[in-house]
C-alpha positions as YAML, in Angstrom:
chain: A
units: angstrom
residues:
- id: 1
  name: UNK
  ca: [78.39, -30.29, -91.81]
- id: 2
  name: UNK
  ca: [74.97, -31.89, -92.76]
- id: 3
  name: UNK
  ca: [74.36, -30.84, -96.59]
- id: 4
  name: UNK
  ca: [70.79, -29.49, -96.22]
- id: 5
  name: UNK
  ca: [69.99, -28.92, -99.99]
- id: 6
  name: UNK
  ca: [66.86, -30.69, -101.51]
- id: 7
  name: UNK
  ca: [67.24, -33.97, -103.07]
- id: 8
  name: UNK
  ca: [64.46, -36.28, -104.63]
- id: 9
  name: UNK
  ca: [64.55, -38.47, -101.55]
- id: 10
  name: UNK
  ca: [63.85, -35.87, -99.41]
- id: 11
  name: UNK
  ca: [60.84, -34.62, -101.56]
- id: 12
  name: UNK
  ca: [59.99, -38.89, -101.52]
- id: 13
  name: UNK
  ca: [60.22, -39.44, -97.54]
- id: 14
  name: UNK
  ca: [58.24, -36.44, -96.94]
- id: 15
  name: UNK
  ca: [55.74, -37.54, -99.25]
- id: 16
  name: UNK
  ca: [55.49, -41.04, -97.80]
- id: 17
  name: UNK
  ca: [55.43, -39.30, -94.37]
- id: 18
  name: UNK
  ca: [52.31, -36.95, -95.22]
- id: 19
  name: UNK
  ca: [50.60, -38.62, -96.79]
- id: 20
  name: UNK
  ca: [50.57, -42.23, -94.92]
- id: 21
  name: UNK
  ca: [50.04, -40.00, -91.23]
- id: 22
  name: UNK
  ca: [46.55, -38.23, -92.92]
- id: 23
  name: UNK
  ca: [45.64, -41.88, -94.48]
- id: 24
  name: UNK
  ca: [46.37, -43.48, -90.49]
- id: 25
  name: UNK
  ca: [44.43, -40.32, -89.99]
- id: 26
  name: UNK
  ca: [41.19, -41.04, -91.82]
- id: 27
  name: UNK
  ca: [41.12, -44.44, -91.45]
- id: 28
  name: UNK
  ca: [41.42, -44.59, -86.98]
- id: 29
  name: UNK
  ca: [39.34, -41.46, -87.30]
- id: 30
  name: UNK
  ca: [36.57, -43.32, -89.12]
- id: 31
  name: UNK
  ca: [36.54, -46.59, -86.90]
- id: 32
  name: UNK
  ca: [36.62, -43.99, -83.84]
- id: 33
  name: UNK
  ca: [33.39, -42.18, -85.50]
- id: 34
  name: UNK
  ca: [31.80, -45.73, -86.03]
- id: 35
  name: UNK
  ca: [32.44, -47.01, -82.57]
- id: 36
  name: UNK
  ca: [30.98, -43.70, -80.42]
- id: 37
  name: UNK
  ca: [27.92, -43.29, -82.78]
- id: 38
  name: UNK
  ca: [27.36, -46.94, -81.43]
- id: 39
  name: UNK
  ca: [27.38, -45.87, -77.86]
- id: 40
  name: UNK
  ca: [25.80, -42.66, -77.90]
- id: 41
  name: UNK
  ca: [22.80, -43.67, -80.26]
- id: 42
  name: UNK
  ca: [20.22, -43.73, -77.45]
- id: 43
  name: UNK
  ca: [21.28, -39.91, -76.19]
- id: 44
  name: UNK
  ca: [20.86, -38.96, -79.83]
- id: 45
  name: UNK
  ca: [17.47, -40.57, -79.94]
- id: 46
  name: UNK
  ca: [16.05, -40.29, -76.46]
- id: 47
  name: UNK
  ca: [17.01, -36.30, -76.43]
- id: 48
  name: UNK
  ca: [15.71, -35.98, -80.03]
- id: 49
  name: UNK
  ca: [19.21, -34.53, -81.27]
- id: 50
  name: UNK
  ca: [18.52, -32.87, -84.69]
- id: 51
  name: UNK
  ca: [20.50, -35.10, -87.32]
- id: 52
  name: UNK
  ca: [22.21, -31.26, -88.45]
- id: 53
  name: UNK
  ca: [23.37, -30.61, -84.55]
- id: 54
  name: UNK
  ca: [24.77, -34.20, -84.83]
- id: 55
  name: UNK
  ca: [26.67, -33.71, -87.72]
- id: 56
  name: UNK
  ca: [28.11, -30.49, -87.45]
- id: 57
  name: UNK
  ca: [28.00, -29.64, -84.02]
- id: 58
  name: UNK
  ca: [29.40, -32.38, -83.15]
- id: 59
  name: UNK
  ca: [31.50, -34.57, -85.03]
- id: 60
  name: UNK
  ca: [32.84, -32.15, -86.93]
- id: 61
  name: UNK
  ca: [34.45, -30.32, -84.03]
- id: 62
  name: UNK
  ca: [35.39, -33.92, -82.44]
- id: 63
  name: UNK
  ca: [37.38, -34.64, -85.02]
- id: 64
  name: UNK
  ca: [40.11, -31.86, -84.61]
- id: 65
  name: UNK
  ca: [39.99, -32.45, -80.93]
- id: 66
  name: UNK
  ca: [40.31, -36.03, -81.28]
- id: 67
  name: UNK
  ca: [42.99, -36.35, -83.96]
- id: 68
  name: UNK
  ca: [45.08, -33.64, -81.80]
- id: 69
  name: UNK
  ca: [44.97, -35.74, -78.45]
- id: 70
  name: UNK
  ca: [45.76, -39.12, -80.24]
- id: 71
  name: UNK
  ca: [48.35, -37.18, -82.89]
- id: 72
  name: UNK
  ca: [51.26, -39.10, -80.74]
- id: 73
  name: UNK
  ca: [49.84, -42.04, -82.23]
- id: 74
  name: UNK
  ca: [49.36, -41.15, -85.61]
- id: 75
  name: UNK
  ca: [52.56, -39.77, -85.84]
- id: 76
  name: UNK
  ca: [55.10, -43.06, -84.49]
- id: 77
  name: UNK
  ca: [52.41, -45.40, -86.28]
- id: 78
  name: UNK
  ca: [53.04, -43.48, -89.60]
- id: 79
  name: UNK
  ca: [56.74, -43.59, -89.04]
- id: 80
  name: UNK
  ca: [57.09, -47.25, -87.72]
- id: 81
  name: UNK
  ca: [54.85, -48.31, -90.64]
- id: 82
  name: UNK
  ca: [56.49, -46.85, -94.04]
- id: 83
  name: UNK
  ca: [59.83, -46.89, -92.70]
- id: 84
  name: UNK
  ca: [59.75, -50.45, -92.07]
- id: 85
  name: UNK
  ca: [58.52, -50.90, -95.37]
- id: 86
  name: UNK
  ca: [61.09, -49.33, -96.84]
- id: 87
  name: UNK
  ca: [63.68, -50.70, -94.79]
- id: 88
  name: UNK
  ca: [61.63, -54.25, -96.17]
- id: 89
  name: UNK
  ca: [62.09, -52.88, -99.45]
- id: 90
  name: UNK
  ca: [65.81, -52.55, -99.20]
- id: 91
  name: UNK
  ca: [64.88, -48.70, -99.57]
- id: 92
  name: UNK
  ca: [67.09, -47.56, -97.08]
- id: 93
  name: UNK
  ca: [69.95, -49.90, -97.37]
- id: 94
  name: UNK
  ca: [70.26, -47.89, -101.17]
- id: 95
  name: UNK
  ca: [70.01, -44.34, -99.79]
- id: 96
  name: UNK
  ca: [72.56, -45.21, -97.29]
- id: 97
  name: UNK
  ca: [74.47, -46.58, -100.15]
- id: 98
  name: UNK
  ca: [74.12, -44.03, -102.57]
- id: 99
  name: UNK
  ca: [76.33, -41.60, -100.18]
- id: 100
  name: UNK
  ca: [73.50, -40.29, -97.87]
- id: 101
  name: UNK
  ca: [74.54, -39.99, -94.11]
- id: 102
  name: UNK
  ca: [71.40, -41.38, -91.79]
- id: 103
  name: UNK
  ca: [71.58, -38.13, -90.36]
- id: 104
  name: UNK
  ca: [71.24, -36.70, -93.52]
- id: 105
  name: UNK
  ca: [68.17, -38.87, -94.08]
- id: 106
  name: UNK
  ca: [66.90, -37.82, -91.06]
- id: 107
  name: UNK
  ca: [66.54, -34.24, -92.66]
- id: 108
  name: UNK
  ca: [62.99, -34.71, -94.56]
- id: 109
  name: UNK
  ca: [61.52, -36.61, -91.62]
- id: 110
  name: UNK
  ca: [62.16, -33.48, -89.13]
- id: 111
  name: UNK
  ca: [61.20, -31.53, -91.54]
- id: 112
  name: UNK
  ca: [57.61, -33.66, -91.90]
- id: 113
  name: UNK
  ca: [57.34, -33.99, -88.39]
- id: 114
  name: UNK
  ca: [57.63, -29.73, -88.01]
- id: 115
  name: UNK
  ca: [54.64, -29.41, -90.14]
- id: 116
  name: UNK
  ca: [52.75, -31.69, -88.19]
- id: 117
  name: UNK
  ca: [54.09, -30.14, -84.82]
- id: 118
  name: UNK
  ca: [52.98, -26.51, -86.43]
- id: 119
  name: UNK
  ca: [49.74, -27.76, -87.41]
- id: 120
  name: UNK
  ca: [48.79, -29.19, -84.34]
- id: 121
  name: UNK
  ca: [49.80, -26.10, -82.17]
- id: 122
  name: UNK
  ca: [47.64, -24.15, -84.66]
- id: 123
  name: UNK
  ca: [44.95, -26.68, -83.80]
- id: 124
  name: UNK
  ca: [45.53, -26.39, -80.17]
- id: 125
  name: UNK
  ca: [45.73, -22.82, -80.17]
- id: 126
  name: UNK
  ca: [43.14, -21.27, -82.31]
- id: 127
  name: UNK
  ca: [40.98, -24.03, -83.76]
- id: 128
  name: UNK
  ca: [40.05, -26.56, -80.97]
- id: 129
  name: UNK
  ca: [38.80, -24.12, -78.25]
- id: 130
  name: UNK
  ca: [36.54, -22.58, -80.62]
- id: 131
  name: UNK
  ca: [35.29, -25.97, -81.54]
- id: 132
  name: UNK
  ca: [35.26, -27.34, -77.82]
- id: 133
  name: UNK
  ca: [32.54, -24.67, -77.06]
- id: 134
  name: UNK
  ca: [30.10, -25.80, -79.50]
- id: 135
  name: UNK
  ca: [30.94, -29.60, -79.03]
- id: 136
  name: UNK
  ca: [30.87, -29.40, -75.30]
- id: 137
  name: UNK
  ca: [27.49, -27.27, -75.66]
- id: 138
  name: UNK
  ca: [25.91, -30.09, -77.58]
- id: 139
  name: UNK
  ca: [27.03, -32.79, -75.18]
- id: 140
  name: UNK
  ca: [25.22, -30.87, -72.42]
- id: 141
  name: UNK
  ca: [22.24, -30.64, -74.24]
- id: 142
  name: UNK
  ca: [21.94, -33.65, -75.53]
- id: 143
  name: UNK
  ca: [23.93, -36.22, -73.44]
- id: 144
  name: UNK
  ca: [22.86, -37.85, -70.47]
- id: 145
  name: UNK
  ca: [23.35, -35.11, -67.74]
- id: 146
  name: UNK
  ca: [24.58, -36.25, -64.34]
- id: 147
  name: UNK
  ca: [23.46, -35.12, -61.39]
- id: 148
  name: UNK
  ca: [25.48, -31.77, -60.05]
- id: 149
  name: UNK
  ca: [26.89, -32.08, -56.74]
- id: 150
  name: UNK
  ca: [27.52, -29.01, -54.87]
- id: 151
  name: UNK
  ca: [31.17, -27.17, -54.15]
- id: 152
  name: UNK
  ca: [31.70, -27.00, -51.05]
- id: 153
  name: UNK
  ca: [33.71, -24.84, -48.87]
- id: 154
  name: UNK
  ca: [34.79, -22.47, -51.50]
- id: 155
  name: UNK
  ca: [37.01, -19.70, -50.75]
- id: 156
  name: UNK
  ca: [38.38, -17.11, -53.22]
- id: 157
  name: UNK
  ca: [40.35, -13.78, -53.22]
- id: 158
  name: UNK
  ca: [38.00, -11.83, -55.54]
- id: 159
  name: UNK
  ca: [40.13, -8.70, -55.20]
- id: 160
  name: UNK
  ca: [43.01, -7.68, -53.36]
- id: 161
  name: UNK
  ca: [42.34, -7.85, -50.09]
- id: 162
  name: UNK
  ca: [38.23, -9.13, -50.95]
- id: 163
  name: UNK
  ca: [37.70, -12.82, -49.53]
- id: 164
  name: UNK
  ca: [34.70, -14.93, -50.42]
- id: 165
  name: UNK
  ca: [33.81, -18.20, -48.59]
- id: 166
  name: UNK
  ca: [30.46, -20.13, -49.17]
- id: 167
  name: UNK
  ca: [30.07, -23.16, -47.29]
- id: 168
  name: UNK
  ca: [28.04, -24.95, -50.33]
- id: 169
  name: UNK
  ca: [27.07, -23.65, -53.73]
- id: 170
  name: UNK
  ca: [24.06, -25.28, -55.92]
- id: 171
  name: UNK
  ca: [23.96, -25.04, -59.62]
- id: 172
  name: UNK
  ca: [19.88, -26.00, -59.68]
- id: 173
  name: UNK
  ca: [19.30, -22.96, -58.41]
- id: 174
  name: UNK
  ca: [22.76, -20.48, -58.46]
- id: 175
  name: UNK
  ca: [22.82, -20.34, -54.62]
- id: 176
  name: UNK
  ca: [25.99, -19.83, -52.33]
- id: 177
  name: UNK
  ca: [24.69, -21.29, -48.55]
- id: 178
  name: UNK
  ca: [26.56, -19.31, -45.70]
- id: 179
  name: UNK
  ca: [27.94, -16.89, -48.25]
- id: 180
  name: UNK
  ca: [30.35, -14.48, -46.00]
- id: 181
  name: UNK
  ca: [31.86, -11.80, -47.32]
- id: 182
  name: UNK
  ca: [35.41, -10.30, -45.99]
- id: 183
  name: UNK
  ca: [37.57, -7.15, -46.86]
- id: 184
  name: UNK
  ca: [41.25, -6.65, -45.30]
- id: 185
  name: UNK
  ca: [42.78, -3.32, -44.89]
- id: 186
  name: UNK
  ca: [47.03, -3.06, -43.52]
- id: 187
  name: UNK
  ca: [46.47, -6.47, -42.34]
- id: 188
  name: UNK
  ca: [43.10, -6.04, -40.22]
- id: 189
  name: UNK
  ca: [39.54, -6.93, -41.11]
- id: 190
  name: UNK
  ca: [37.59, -3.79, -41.63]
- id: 191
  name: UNK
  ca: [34.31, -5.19, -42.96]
- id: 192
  name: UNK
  ca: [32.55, -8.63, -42.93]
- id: 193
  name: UNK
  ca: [29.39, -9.61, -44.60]
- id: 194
  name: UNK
  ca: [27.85, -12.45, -43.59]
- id: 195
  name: UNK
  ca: [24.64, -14.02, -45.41]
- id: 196
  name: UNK
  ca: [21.98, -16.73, -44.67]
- id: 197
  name: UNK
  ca: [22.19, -17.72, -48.72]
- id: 198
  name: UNK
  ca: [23.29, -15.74, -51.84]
- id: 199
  name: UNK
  ca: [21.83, -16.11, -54.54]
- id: 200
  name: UNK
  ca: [22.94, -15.23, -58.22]
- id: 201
  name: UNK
  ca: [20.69, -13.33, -60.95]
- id: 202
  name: UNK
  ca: [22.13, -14.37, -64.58]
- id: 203
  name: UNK
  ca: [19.64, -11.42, -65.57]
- id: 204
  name: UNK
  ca: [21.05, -8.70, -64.06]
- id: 205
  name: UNK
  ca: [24.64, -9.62, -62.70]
- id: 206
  name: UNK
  ca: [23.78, -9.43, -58.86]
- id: 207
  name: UNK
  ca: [24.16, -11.69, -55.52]
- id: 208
  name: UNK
  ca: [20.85, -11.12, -53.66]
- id: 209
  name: UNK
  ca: [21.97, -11.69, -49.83]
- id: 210
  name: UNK
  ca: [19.04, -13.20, -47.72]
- id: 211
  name: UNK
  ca: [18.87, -12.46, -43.65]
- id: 212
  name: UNK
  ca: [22.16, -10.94, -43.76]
- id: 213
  name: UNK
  ca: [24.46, -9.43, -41.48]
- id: 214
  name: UNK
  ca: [27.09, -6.41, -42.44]
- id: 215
  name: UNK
  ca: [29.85, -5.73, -39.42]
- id: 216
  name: UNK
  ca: [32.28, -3.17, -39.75]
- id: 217
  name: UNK
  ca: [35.36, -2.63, -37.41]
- id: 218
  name: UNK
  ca: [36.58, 0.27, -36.08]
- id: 219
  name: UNK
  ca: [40.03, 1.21, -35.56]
- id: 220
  name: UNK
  ca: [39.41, 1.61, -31.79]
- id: 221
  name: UNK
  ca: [38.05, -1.99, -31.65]
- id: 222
  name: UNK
  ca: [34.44, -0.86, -31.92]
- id: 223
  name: UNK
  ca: [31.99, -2.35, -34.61]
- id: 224
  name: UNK
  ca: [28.61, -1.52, -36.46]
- id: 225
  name: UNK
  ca: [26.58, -3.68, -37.17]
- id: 226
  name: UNK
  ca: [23.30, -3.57, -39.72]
- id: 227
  name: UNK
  ca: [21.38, -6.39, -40.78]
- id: 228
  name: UNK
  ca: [18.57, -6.97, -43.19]
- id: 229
  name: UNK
  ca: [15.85, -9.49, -44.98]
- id: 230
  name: UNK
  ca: [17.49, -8.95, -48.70]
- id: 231
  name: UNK
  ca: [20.32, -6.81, -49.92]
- id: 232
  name: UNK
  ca: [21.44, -6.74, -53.79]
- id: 233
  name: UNK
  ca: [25.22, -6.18, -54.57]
- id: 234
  name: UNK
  ca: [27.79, -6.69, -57.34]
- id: 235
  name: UNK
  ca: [30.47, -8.77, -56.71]
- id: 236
  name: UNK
  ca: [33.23, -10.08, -58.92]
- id: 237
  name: UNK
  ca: [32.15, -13.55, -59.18]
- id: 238
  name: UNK
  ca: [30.00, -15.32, -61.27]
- id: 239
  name: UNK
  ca: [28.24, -19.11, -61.38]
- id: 240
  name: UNK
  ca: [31.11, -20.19, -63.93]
- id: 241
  name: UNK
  ca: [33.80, -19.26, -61.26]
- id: 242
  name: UNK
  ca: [32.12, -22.33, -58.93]
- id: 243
  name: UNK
  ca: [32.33, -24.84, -61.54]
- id: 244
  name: UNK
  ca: [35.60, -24.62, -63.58]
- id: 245
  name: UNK
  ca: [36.42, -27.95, -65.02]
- id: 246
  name: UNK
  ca: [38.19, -29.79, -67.52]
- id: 247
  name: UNK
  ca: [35.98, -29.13, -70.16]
- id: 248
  name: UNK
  ca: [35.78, -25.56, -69.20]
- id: 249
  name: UNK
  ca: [39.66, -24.94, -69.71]
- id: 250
  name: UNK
  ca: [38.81, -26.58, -73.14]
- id: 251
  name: UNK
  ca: [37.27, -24.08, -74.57]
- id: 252
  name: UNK
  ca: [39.00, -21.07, -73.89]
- id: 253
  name: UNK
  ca: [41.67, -20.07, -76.46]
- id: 254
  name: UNK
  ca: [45.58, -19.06, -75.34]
- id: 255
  name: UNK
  ca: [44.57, -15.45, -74.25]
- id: 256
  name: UNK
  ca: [41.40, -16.28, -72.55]
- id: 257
  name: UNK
  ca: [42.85, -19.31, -70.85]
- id: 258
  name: UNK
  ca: [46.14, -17.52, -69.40]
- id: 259
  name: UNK
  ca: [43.81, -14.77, -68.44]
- id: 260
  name: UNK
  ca: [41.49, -17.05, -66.50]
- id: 261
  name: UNK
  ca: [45.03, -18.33, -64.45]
- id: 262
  name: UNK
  ca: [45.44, -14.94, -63.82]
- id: 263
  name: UNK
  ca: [42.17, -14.33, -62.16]
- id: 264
  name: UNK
  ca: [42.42, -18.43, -60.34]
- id: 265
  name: UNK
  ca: [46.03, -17.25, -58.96]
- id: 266
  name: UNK
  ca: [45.11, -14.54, -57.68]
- id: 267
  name: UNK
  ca: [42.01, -15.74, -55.41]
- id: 268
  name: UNK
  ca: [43.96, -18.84, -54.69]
- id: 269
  name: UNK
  ca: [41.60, -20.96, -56.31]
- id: 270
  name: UNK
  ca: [42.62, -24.80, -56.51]
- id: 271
  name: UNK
  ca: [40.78, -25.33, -60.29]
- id: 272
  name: UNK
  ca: [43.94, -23.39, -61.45]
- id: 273
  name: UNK
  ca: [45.97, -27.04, -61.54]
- id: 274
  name: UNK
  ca: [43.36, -27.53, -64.77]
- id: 275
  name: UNK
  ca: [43.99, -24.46, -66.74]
- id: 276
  name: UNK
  ca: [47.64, -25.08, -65.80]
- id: 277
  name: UNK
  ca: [47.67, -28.25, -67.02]
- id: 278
  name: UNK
  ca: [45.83, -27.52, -70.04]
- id: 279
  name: UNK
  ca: [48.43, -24.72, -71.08]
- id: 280
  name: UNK
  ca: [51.57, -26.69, -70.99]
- id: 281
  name: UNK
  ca: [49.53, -30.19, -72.78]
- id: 282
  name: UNK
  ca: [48.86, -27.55, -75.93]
- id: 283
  name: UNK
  ca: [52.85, -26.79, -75.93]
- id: 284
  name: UNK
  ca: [53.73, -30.01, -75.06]
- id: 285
  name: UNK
  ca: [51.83, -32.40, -76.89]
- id: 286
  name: UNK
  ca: [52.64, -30.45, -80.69]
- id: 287
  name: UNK
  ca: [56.59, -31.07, -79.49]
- id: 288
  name: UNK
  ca: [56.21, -34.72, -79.31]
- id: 289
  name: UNK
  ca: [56.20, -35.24, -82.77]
- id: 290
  name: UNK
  ca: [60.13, -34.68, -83.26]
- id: 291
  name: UNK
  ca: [60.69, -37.27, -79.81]
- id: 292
  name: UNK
  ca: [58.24, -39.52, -81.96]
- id: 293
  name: UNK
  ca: [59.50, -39.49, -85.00]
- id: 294
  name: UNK
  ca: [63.29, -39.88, -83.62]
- id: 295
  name: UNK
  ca: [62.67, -43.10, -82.44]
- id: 296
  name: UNK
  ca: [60.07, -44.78, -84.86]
- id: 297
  name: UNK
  ca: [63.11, -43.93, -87.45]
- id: 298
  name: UNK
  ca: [65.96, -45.56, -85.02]
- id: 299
  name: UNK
  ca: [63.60, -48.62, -84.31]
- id: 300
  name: UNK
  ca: [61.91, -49.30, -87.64]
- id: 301
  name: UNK
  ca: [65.17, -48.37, -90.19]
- id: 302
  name: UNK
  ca: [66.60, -51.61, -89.66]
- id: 303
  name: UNK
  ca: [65.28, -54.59, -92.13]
- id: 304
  name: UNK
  ca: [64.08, -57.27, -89.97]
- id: 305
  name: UNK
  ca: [63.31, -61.27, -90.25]
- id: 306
  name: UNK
  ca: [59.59, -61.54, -90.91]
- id: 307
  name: UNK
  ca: [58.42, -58.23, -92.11]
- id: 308
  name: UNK
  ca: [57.44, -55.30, -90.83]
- id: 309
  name: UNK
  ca: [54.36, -56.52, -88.10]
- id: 310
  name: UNK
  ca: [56.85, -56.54, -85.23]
- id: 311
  name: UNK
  ca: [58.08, -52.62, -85.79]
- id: 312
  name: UNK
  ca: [54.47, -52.07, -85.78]
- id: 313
  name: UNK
  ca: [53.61, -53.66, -82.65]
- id: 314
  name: UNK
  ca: [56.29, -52.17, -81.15]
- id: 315
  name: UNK
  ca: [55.50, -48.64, -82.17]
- id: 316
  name: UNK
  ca: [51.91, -48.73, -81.40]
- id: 317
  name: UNK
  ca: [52.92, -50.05, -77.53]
- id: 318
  name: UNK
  ca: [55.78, -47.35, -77.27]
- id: 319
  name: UNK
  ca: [52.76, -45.07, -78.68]
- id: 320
  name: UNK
  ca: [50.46, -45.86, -76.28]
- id: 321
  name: UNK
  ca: [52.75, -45.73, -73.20]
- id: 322
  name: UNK
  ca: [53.73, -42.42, -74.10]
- id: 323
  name: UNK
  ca: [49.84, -41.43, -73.99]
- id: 324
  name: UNK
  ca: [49.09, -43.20, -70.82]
- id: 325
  name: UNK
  ca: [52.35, -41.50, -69.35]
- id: 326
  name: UNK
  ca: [50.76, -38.09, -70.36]
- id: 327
  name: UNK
  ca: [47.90, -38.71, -68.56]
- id: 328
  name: UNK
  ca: [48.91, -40.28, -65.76]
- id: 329
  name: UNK
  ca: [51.59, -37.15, -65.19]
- id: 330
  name: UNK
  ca: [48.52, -34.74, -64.47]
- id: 331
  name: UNK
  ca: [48.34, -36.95, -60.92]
- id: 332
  name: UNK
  ca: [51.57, -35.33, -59.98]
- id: 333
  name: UNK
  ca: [50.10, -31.63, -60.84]
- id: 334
  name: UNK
  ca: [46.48, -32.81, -58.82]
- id: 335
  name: UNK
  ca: [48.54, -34.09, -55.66]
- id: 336
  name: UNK
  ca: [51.36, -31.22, -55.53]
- id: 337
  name: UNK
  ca: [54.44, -34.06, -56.36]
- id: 338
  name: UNK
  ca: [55.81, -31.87, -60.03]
- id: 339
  name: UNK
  ca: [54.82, -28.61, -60.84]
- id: 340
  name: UNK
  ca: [52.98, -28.78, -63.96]
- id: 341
  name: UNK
  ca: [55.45, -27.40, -66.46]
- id: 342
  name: UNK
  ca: [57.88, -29.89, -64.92]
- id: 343
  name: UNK
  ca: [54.91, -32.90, -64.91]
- id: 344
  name: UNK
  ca: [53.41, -31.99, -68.12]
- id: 345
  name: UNK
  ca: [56.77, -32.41, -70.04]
- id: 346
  name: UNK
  ca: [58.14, -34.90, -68.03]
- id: 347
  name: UNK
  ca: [56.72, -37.38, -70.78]
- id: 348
  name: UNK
  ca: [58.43, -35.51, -73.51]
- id: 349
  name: UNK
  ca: [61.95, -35.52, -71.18]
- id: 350
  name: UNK
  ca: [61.93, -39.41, -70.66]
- id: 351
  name: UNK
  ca: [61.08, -40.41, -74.31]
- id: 352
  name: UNK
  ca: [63.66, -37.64, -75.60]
- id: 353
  name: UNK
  ca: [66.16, -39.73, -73.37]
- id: 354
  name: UNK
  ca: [64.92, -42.85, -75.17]
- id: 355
  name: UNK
  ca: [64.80, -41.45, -78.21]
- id: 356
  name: UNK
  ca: [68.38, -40.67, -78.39]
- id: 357
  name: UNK
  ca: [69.82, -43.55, -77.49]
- id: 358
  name: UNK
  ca: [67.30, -45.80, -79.85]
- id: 359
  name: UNK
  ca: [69.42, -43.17, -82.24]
- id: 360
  name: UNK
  ca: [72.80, -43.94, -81.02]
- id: 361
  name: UNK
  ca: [72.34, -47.51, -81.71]
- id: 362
  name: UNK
  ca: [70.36, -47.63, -84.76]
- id: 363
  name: UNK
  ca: [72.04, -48.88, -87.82]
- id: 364
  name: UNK
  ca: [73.72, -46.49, -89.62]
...
């Protein structure tokens, strides 16, 4: 049984812990700041960004987005780099000696590595969407805009039993091209709408069908048909719907974002792999800090020959790979190989593995 009451050297490693990740925190944060004013001087210039709009509309809600995606990072960096030091420093060889278990020490680094977790699920959760929208708003205003391409073949379930299919959909002008219209009844098409173009008005919340056609079937195999220059209806689906993204997904917070997979599962829509994917990263990537943490202790706790620049270079590789790996597991959501619970904390799984037996072997 672990005695879990607090001692100075807990109250010492968490101290070390905090206060060395926010210090990694400022300082990559700062560099990072440095380096993309460099590349995105000319937008700022050429599109005549307000110095304000810069400031706080933009770096100020990159930085929470930025420190959360990299916060693997931060986190194995911080622990490689004062736990080596104190391993350097003999540090640990005393605590171990002065009757304290190394799972025992491992107490006040959990414990440090919880409040990061919780901080960056608060982040993910309620801070970062709200600060996506007004970043991602500024980078649309202000950065070079590429051109649009048109979705093609789009076809949703708007409703139960309500299909929508547009062959091609424009954002320059909000039109759906051979916009068609279906509704099923007990398995059998009662009504089809079929439409030249449709086109969306943001003013009043209406597709305006041009030269279309509305055919509806009769029980006893007969059909009317009525057609007509320009016809204004309300449908459930808006411009957004065409054009849901990554960035999109960014901005919405839990609620908002579990409704929109809602709506995407039930028309069948294929964006859904982003929101998905999106969901399980905000769980997953706050949970990594314990996996981290685990094995920058086991790898760095030992005092090595020649200081402490090998743990480092060690960590920051094991860092990155475990970033890369995140990323890369989204390909198995995009081409159907892992559901993306299974892909999206299929990163966390393998390192855990690692992780525990680093832990087995590590010096005790």
């Amino acid at each position: 049984m672990i005695d879990l009451r607090p001692r100075k050297i807990d109250v010492y490693i968490v101290k070390k812990f905090i206060s060395t990740f926010f210090v990694a925190l400022l300082l990559i944060i700062g560099i990072v700041i440095i380096f993309d004013i460099s590349e995105r001087i000319d937008d700022f210039v050429e599109k005549e960004a307000p110095l304000r709009a810069v400031i706080f509309d933009y770096y100020v809600n990159f930085v929470p987005y930025f420190m959360n995606m990299f916060s693997p990072l931060f986190v194995f960096i911080t622990v490689i780099f004062f736990t080596s030091k104190m391993a350097a420093d003999s540090e640990i060889i005393a605590i171990l000696s002065g009757g304290i278990s190394f799972h025992r020490m491992m107490v006040p680094y959990i414990f440090s590595a919880a409040l990061i977790a919780l901080l960056s699920l608060w982040l993910n959760l309620f801070v970062i969407p709200d600060a996506n929208k007004t970043r991602v708003a500024f980078e649309e205003q202000y950065f070079k805009s590429k051109t649009k391409s048109l979705g093609r073949n789009v076809h949703y379930q708007i409703a139960p039993g309500e299909f929508a299919y547009a062959e091609s959909f424009s954002s320059w002008n909000n039109t759906a091209y051979r916009f068609t219209l279906e509704k099923i009844e007990d398995h059998r098409l009662v009504s089809k709408i079929s439409a030249e173009t449709a086109v969306y008005d943001t003013t009043r919340g209406v597709w305006r069908l041009k030269k279309y056609f509305i055919r509806d079937y009769n029980e006893d195999l007969t059909d009317n048909i009525r057609s007509g220059r320009q016809l204004d209806t309300l449908i459930p689906l808006t411009v957004q719907d065409f054009f849901v993204n990554e960035k999109t997904v960014q901005t919405l917070d839990y609620k908002e974002l579990n409704d929109l997979i809602e709506v995407q599962k039930m028309r069948g829509d294929a964006n859904v792999k982003m929101a998905l994917i999106e969901q399980n990263t905000r769980f997953a990537l706050p949970f990594s800090a314990f996996i981290l943490t685990i094995m920058g202790v086991a790898l760095s706790s030992k005092k090595r020959r020649g200081g402490i620049g090998w743990n480092i270079g060690i960590g920051i590789a094991l860092a990155f790979t475990y970033i890369l790996f995140l990323r890369f597991s989204q390909m198995f959501v995009h081409t159907d190989t892992l559901s993306p619970a299974v892909a999206l904390w299929l990163p966390n799984i393998v390192f855990a593995i690692i992780a525990a037996v680093l832990y087995r072997i590590a010096p005790k």
